[in-house]
C-alpha positions in Angstrom: 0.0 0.0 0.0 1.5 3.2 -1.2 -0.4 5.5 1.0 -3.6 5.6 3.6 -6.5 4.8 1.7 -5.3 3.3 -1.9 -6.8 0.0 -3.0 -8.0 -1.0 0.6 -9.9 -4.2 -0.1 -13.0 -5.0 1.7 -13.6 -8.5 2.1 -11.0 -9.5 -0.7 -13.5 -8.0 -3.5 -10.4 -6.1 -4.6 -12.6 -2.9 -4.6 -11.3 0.4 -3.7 -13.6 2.2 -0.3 -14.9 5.3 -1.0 -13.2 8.4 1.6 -16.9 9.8 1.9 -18.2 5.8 3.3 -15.2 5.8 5.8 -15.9 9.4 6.9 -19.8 8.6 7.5 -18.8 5.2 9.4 -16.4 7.2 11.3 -18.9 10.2 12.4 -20.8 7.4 13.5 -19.0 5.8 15.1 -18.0 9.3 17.4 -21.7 10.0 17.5 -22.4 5.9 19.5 -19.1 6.5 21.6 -20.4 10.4 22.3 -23.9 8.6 23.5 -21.9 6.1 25.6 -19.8 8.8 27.0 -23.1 11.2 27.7 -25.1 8.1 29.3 -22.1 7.4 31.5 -21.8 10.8 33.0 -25.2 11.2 33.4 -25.6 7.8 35.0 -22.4 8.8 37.3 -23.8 12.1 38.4 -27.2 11.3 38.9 -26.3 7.8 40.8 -23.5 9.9 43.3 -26.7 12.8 43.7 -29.9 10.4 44.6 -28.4 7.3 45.7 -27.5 6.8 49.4 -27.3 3.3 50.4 -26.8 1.5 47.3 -28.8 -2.0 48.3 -31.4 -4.4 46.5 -33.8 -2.0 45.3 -34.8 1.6 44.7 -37.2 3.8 47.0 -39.8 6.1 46.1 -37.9 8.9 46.4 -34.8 7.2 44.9 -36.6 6.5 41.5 -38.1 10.3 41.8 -34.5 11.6 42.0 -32.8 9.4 39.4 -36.2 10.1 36.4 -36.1 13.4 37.5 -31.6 14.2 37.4 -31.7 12.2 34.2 -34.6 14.9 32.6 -32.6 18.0 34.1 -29.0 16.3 32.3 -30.7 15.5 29.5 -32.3 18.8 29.1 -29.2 20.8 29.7 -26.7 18.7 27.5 -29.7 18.9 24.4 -29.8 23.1 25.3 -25.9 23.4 25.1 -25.8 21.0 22.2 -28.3 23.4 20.0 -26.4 26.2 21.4 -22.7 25.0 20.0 -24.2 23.5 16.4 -25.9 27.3 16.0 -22.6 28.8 16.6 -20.7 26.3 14.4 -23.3 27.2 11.7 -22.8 30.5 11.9 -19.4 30.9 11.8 -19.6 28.4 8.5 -21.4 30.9 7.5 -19.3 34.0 8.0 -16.6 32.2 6.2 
């Protein structure tokens, strides 16, 4: 292989990939491990905030806590998110 991308065969077929295909499969595969990462902190913050005594089962107010921290994280990392992709569009846009 001369350089990084020239006649990369899938499967044996021989066939060149396409830049745009590897670029897609790689923005997806940021967007599952950004998930991950999001439902990891969340799960992190909101366990240390509503949890006490970890044991068999959740309370009342336990579960109340946990839907209710997971709404507030989720709301605030969807509000920040709009935020930064409106700025990224308009400076795309000044340019």
């Amino acid at each position: 292989m001369d350089s990084f991308g020239s006649d990369f065969s899938a499967g044996g077929s021989g066939g060149k990939i396409d830049a745009g295909t590897i670029m897609e499969q790689v923005k997806v595969q940021i967007a599952v491990a950004n998930a991950q990462e999001l439902l990891q902190r969340m799960t992190d913050k909101c366990f240390k905030k509503c949890i006490g005594k970890p044991g068999s089962s959740l309370d009342n107010s336990e579960q109340k806590c946990i839907a209710m921290c997971m709404d507030r994280y989720m709301d605030a990392w969807n509000t920040v998110s709009r935020t930064y992709n409106s700025r990224l569009q308009k400076e795309r846009a000044r340019m």
